[in-house]
C-alpha positions as CSV (number, residue, x, y, z in Angstrom):
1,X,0.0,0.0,0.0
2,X,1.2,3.3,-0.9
3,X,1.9,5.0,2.7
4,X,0.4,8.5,2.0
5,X,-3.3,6.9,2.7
6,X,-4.5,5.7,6.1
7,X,-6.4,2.1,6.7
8,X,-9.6,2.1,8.5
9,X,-11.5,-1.3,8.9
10,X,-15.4,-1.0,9.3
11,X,-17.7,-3.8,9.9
12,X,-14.3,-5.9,9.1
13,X,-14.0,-4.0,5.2
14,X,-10.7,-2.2,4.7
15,X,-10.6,0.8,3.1
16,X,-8.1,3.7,2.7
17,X,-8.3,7.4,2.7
18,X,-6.3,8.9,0.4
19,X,-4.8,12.8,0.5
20,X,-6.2,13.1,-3.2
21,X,-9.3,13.5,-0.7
22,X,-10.8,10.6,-1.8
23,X,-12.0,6.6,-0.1
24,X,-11.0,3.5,-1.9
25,X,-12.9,0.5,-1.2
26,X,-9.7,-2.0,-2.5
27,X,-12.3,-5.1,-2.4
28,X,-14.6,-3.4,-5.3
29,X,-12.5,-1.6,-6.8
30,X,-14.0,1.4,-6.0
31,X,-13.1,5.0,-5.8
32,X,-15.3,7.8,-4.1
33,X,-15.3,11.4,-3.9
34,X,-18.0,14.2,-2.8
35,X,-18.4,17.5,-3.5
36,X,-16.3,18.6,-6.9
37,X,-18.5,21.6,-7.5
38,X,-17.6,21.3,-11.1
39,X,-18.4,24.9,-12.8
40,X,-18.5,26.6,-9.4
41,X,-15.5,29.1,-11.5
42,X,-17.6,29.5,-14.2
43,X,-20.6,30.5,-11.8
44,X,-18.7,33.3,-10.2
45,X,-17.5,34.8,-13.1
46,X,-20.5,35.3,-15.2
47,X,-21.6,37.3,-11.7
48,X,-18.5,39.5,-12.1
49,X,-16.4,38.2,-9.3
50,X,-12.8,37.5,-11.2
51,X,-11.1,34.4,-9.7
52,X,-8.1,32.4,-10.7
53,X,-7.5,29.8,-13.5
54,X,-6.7,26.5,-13.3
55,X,-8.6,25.4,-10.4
56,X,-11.0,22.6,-12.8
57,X,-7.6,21.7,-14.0
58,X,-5.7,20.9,-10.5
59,X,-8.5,19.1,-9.9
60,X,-9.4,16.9,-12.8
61,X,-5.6,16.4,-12.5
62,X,-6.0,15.3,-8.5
63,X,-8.9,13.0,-9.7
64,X,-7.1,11.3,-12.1
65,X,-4.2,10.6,-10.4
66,X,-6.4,8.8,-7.5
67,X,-7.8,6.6,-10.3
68,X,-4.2,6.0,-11.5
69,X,-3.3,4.8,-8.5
70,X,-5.5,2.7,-7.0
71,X,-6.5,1.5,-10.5
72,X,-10.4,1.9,-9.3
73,X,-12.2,0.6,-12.1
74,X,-15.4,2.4,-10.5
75,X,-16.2,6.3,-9.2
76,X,-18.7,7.0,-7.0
77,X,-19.6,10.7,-6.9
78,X,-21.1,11.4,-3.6
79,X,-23.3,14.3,-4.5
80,X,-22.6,18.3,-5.6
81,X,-20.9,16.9,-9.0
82,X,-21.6,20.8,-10.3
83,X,-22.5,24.0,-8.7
84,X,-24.8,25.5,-10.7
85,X,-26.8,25.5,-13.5
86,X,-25.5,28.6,-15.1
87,X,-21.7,27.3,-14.7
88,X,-22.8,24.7,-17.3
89,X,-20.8,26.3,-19.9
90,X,-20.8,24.8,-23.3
91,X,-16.3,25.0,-22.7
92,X,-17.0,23.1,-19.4
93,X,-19.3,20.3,-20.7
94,X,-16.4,20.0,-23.5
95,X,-13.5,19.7,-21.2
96,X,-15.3,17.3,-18.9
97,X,-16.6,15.2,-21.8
98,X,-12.8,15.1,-22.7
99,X,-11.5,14.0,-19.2
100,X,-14.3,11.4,-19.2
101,X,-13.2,10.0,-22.2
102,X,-9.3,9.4,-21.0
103,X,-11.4,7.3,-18.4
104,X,-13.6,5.6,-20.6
105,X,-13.4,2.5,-18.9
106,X,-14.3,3.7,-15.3
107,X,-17.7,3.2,-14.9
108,X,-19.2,6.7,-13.1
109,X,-22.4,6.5,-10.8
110,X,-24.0,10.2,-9.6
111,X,-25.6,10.0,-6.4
112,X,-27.2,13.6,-6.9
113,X,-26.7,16.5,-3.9
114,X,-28.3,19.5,-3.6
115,X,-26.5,21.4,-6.2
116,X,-27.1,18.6,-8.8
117,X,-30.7,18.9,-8.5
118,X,-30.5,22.7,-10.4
119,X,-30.1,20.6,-13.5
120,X,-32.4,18.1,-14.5
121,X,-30.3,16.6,-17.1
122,X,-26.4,16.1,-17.0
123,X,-24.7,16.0,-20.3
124,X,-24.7,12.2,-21.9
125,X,-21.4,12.7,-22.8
126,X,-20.3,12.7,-19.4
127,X,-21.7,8.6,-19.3
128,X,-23.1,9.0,-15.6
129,X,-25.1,6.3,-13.8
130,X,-27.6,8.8,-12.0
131,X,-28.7,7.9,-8.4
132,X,-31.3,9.8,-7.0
133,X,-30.8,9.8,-3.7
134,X,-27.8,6.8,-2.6
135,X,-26.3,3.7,-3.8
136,X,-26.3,0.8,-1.2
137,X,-22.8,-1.5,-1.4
138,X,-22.5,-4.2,0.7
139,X,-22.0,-3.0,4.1
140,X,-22.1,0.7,3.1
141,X,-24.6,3.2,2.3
142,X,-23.3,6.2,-0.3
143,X,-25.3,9.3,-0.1
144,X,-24.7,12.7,-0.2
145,X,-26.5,14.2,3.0
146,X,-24.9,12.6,6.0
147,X,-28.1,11.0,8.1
148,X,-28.1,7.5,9.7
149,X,-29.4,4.2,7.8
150,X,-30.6,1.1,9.7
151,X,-28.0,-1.2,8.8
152,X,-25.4,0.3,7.0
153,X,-22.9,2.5,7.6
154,X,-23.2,6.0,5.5
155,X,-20.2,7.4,3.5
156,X,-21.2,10.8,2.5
157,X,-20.4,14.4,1.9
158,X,-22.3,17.5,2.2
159,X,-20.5,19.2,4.8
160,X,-17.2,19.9,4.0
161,X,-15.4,18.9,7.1
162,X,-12.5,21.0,8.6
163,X,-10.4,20.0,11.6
164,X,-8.9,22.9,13.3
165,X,-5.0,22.3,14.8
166,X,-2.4,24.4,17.2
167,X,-2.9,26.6,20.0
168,X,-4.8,29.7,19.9
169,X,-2.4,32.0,18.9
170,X,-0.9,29.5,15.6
171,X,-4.3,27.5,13.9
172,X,-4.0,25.8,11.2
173,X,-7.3,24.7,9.7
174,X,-7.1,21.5,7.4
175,X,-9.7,19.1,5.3
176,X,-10.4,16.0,6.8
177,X,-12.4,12.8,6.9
178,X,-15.0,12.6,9.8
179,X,-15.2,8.8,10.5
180,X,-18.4,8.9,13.2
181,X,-19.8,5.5,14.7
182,X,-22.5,5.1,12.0
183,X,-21.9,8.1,9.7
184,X,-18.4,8.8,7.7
185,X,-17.8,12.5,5.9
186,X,-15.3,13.0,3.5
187,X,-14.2,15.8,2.7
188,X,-14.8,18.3,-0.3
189,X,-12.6,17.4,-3.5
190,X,-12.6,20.5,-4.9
191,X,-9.7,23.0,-3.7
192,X,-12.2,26.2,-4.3
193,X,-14.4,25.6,-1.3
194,X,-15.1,26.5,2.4
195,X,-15.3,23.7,5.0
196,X,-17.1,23.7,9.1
197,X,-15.0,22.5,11.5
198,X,-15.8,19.4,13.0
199,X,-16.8,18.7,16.6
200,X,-16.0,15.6,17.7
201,X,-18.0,13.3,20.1
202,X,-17.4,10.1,21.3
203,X,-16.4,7.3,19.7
204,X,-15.4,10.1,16.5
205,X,-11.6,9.2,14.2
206,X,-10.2,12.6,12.2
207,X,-7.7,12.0,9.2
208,X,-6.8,15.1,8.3
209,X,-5.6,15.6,4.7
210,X,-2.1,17.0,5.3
211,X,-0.5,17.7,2.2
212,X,0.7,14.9,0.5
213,X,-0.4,12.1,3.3
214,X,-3.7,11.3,5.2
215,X,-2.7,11.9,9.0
216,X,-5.1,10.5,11.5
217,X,-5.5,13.8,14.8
């Protein structure tokens, strides 16, 4: 195993957290990531706020090489796949179809958030499997709001979870994976977004996404 990513066992299933921000379920194959905002660029500037290039880029680039990697022959995306309807730019559609098609043979399945759900239809290029509202696996639940289910344990996203380090004087303030008793959170893919910090209860494992490893706090 590469020793950037962290092991967790759950209900006896390994799985690793890798600092791509992103779970791999080794036993399936599987890779899944939440909240890539796709667009979320686009959005802002057609309101007149100016941001910085190249953040789709650094992404799509961060995706792939967690699909490299891990060789996932499956991508489960947990919900807020795109931000808005109006960052839907005909440019954006093209460059996604593009990176889809370098990973043709990575089957995709959509398990829509509440940002999806502003667009009734995704491009077809794109080759999504669209899941309304979660994808049961085995022992897991996959959904994008975070809430309990009878028998499963939830992987989700939604929340953006921050863990907050140091002293008061010297905080540093990192992504990280919230790995509660019957509820998992992982963190946002995509670089351009905000984050809560979490509060942890009992029972409650961090892994905060330290540069190029997964450190568990």
């Amino acid at each position: 195993m590469d020793s950037r990513r962290c092991q967790v066992r759950l209900d006896g299933t390994l799985l690793e957290l890798l600092p791509e921000r992103a779970l791999y379920w080794p036993d399936t194959h599987t890779l899944a990531v939440a909240d890539l905002h796709w667009g979320k660029t686009e959005s802002f500037q057609q309101h007149g706020i100016p941001l910085p290039q190249g953040v789709l880029e650094d992404d799509l680039a961060r995706l792939s090489a967690a699909l490299t990697a891990t060789g996932a022959r499956r991508l489960l995306l947990l919900g807020d796949l795109i931000h808005s309807r109006q960052g839907l730019t005909p440019a954006l559609v093209d460059r996604l179809a593009l990176w889809r098609e370098s990973h043709a043979s990575v089957a995709c399945v959509l398990v829509r958030g509440n940002h999806d759900r502003h667009v009734k239809t995704l491009p077809e290029r794109w080759r999504l499997d669209v899941r309304e509202s979660h994808a049961d696996e085995g022992p897991f639940r996959f959904a994008h709001h975070p809430e309990p289910a009878s028998g499963r344990y939830v992987w989700a996203g939604h929340l953006h979870p921050m863990v907050r380090l140091g002293g008061r004087s010297d905080t540093l303030r990192l992504p990280c994976f919230h790995v509660g008793r019957g509820v998992g959170v992982l963190p946002a893919f995509s670089a351009f977004t905000g984050g809560i910090n979490v509060s942890r209860r009992a029972g409650d494992r961090l892994f905060a996404v330290a540069g190029p490893a997964v450190i568990e706090v």
